[in-house]
C-alpha angles and dihedrals in degrees: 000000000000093000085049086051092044094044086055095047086050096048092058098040093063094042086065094045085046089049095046094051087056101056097043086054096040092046092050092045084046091054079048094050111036106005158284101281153104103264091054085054096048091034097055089042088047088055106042083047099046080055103057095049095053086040092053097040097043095040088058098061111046108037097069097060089034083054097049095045094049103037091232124137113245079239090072097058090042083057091046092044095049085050096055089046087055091047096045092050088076096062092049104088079046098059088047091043093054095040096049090056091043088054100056096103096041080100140231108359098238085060121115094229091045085051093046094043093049092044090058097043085053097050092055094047097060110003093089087046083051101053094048088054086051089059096066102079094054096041089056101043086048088059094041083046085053092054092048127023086187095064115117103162111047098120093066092046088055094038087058097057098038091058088043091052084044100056090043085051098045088053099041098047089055094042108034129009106041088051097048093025111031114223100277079068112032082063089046094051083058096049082047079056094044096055085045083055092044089050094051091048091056091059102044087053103049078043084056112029123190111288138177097238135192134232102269105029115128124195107141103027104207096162122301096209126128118219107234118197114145078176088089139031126213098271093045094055087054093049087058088034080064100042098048095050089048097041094045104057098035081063093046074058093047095036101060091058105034078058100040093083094049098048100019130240109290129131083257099056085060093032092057094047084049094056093032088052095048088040096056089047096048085047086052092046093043092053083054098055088046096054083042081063104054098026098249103112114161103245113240101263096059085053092054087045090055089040091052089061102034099055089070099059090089098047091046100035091049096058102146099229090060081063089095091073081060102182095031093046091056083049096063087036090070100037096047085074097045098080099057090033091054086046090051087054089053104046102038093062086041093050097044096040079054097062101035105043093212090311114138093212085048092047089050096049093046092036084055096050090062092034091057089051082053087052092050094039104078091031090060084037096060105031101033122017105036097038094052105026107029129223105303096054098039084055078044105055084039094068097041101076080064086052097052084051100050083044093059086040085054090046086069106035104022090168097045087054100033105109091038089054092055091048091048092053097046087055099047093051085044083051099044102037107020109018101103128209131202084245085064098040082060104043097084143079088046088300120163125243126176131163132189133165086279105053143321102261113200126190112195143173133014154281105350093343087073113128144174117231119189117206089333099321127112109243109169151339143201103286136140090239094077086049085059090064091068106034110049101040074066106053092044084061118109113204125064123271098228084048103108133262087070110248108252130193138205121212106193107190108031098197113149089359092238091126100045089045085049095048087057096056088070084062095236133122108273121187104195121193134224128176097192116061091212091062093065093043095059099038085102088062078066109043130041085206094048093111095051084044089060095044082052102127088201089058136075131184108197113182099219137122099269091227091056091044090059089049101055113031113087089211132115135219143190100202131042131167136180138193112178120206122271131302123050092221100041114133120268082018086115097074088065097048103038129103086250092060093049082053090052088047086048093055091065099036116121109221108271095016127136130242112202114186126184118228117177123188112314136159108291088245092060103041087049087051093058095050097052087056088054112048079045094063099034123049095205120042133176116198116190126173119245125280084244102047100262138078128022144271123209130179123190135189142173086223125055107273120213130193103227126211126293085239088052089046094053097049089043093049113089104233090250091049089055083047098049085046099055097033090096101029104075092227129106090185102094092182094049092048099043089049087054084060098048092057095059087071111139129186124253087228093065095052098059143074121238091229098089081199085078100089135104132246137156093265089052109035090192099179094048096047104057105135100111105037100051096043078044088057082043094057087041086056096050106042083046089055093047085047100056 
């Protein structure tokens, strides 16, 4: 009986590591394929999501009469279906491949034709893998239903191990297995679980055959207890089953950038919401089963009363002015979700063990209701909440559906609720009218901010401390560098400008639009590209001449993940500079800086024609590892040091590059460009200032390891993953220091 019990536990443990692994895979090769951007990530979750709830309300209504025709044991399907799951993993990065290139004139990404086509190649990459998985729960419960007619609360006995298996498989995903493995193998480690999972199904089912079983049998002993609650009715349960679902996942969305600017906006900022989050729900699980146990489960009213209070912690313990305490405050920051969270775990198995009564047609149809909010919630999230309202109120109107709850509960005990309802209030008004947001922070002194699905852009200061902030980090400010982007890619090029055909650039990473404005006054036609709508919106609030920059009939803003741009467009360039986002570790940062990416660059490389690319301060490791991509793309590189003493400047070509004159220079370089050159540098002496720069020239020897396995690509994202080497270098640190 216990090694039954334990064989089911680990089962769906691993099912959830396996599950977990997938999403954090599908939704990097989905950034790859169709972009960096908000949709993807609400699309991928949707859809995972919109599986598992046809998955769980199909699958229970049909096993248990395919079970009893065929004399089969649920177990077996669930082996078959865990099997297919493994198998199906592996077409996967195909069907993306395949749809990415079929997509590519679908035009720009922020198009309503380019949004509806990925999202339907998405949807048939993963959905059918989705809906399998979705098929687990009632399979299983079918089989434990099948052991013991008198089992009423398997789902929540399933549900516990499965969020377990989720949050293990959250942290050792980001820790662990994409830094040693890469992600080809880290998917292929889960369908290797998924065939374990397949095999010890096999077994437990030839060990417990199919049987025609009575009320009151017991052979497996999950737990026989009914769940008694007269506080909600059916409907109801399936009303909260929805909201939760709905609430739960539109505030993941909110979450993660109302807390960006707080931890950064590295893989392990998302990757430690994420655990707390699961944590938090199988704590809250775990406590159910245990007052299963013991028959002293909290009715369903008391849980909405906790929840009514707890919902507003976020939005009350993130309050931007408490950021100068920095670790204490991220603390907060996570423990202020716990509570609700572990309520949440708590409430969704009770609910659905409620309503099912241990069915497994009962257990799919509830498990979809709350499944289906899930789907709604990061959609609203991105597209409503958070691009009208902001982060607060949406955190706000998240929370109120709990608060018209406890309202009806208070309706009929006012005395019981009375003290909860004066907490709830306090910290509704506190939310509402004093809790305080870095959007706020941000919305004063004529400052500029704009939202839209993708991020909350703000433009901020004056005069040369203007700077652009994206969703609360610093991204860049007025500074030559960013003029020497232009400027000096040009003057390394080697062929006229009035030689046809016309001499062309490509400005990946619009940002401030300096760059872009630099690249004009060459005279020549300049695409810049911008991934988030609101950037171009504000680049006016920088520059007086915006307007007449983007009249310009020489320049072009497309808002489109660069990668994608270069993928699509059949136009060549001769010259094209980049500049990612900081910083150099920020998640999704890798596909801009990966040897895939410098083949993509190459692609649309005229002969002879120059690649800059910006890299500010970064880990050795990871700058090394640049480099190396690069040198290994590009046969002849040029690094220099920034106008301003930091960062680095490298410039790559499939032809030899070769840094003309100062004179040649002089008589190549158009009068406004000089001008434009020189605006920022407080200098009038061109030749004095150009040969400052010259003299900033590294080789490229010294810039790399000597380990050629330190590169990026798109399977090994090197500068994203960091966690063991550098607690490795730690370790290395500490034992040298007790040696000596």
């Amino acid at each position: 009986m216990k090694r039954i019990r334990a064989a089911l536990f680990v089962l769906f443990f691993l099912s959830g590591f396996a599950g977990l692994l997938y999403q954090v895979v599908w939704l990097r090769m989905a950034y790859a394929s169709f972009g960096i951007i908000t949709p993807v990530l609400s699309v991928v979750i949707s859809v995972f999501m919109l599986g598992l709830a046809a998955g769980t309300l199909f699958g229970g209504r049909f096993i248990d009469s395919i079970s009893a025709r065929t004399g089969l044991s649920p177990v077996f399907f669930y082996a078959l279906t865990e099997c297919c799951i493994g198998a199906g993993a592996f077409l996967v990065p195909l069907v993306f491949r395949s749809g990415s290139a079929a997509l590519l004139m679908a035009g720009e990404m922020d198009s309503a034709r380019y949004l509806v086509l990925s999202t339907l190649v998405i949807i048939a990459s993963i959905l059918p893998l989705c809906i399998l998985m979705g098929f687990t729960f009632p399979f299983m419960m079918s089989f434990v239903k099948n052991l013991d007619k008198s089992n009423k609360t398997g789902f929540s006995f399933l549900y516990l191990a499965n969020v377990i298996g989720a949050m293990s498989g959250t942290i050792i995903t980001a820790l662990v297995l994409v830094e040693l493995l890469g992600l080809r193998r880290t998917w292929t480690v889960a369908a290797y679980v998924n065939f374990l999972i397949a095999a010890i199904s096999v077994v437990i089912g030839i060990m417990y055959p199919y049987r025609k079983t009575n009320a009151g049998d017991n052979i497996i002993d999950v737990d026989r207890d009914a769940v008694h609650d007269t506080t909600v009715s059916s409907g109801q349960a399936l009303l909260l089953l929805f909201s939760t679902g709905l609430t739960s996942m539109s505030l993941e969305v909110v979450w993660i950038r109302a807390f960006t600017p707080a931890f950064g906006t590295s893989i392990y900022t998302f990757a430690a919401i994420l655990a707390v989050y699961l944590f938090a729900t199988s704590a809250g699980s775990l406590l159910y089963r245990r007052h299963l146990a013991g028959d002293r489960v909290y009715d369903t009213y008391k849980l909405i009363k906790l929840l009514g209070i707890s919902v507003f912690f976020p939005i009350v313990l993130s309050d931007w002015r408490l950021r100068s305490f920095d670790i204490v405050f991220q603390a907060l920051v996570l423990l202020s979700i716990m509570p609700f969270c572990a309520l949440l775990g708590y409430l969704t198995p009770k609910l659905i063990d409620l309503y099912s009564e241990g069915r497994p047609s009962g257990a799919g149809y509830a498990y979809s209701i709350n499944i289906i909010g899930c789907i709604a919630g990061p959609v609203l999230a991105s597209y409503v909440f958070l691009q009208y309202f902001g982060i607060k109120f949406s955190m706000v109107a998240m929370a109120l559906p709990y608060v018209v709850f406890f309202i009806s509960y208070l309706v009929k005990t006012p005395v019981r609720a009375s003290g909860a309802a004066a907490v709830t209030g306090v910290l509704l008004i506190v939310s509402i009218f004093i809790s305080y947001d870095h959007e706020m922070f941000y919305n004063k002194n004529n400052n500029l901010v704009v939202r839209d699905y993708t991020a909350t852009v703000v433009a901020l200061g004056k005069g040369m401390d203007k700077r652009l902030f994206v969703n609360g980090i610093g991204i860049t400010h007025l500074t030559p560098i960013t003029k020497h982007m232009a400027h000096i890619p040009m003057m390394l090029l080697d062929r006229p400008i009035s030689q046809a055909p016309p001499v062309s650039a490509l400005i990946i990473c619009f940002g401030m639009g300096t760059t872009h404005r630099s690249m004009l006054t060459w005279n020549i036609k300049s695409t810049a590209i911008e991934l988030i709508p609101s950037v171009k919106a504000v680049f006016p609030y920088f520059y007086d001449d915006a307007h007449a920059i983007l009249e310009n009939p020489n320049g072009r803003i497309v808002v489109d993940d660069g990668r994608r741009f270069l993928n699509r467009t059949k136009e060549m360039y001769d010259v094209i500079t980049i500049d990612p986002p900081p910083p150099v570790e920020a998640a999704g940062s890798s596909l801009l800086y990966s040897e895939d990416f410098y083949n993509a660059i190459k692609s649309r490389l005229r002969e002879g024609g120059i690649f800059q690319q910006w890299v500010p301060i970064a880990e050795l490791k990871t700058q090394q590892a640049i480099v190396r991509s690069i040198v290994n793309s590009f046969p002849y590189v040029k690094a220099y040091t920034g106008i301003e003493g930091w960062g680095v400047h490298f410039f790559a070509s499939m032809s030899p590059i070769k840094m003309p004159q100062i004179k040649e220079i002089e008589v190549k370089m158009p009068e406004l460009a000089k001008q434009d050159l020189l605006e920022w540098s407080g200098s009038k002496d061109f030749s004095q200032f150009m040969s400052k720069f010259l003299l900033t020239e590294l080789t490229i020897q010294q810039l790399l390891n000597n380990n050629t396995h330190i590169l990026i690509s798109d399977d090994k994202p090197y500068n994203e993953y960091y966690f063991l080497r550098r607690q490795k270098a730690f370790l290395t640190t500490v034992l040298s220091k007790f040696a000596k």
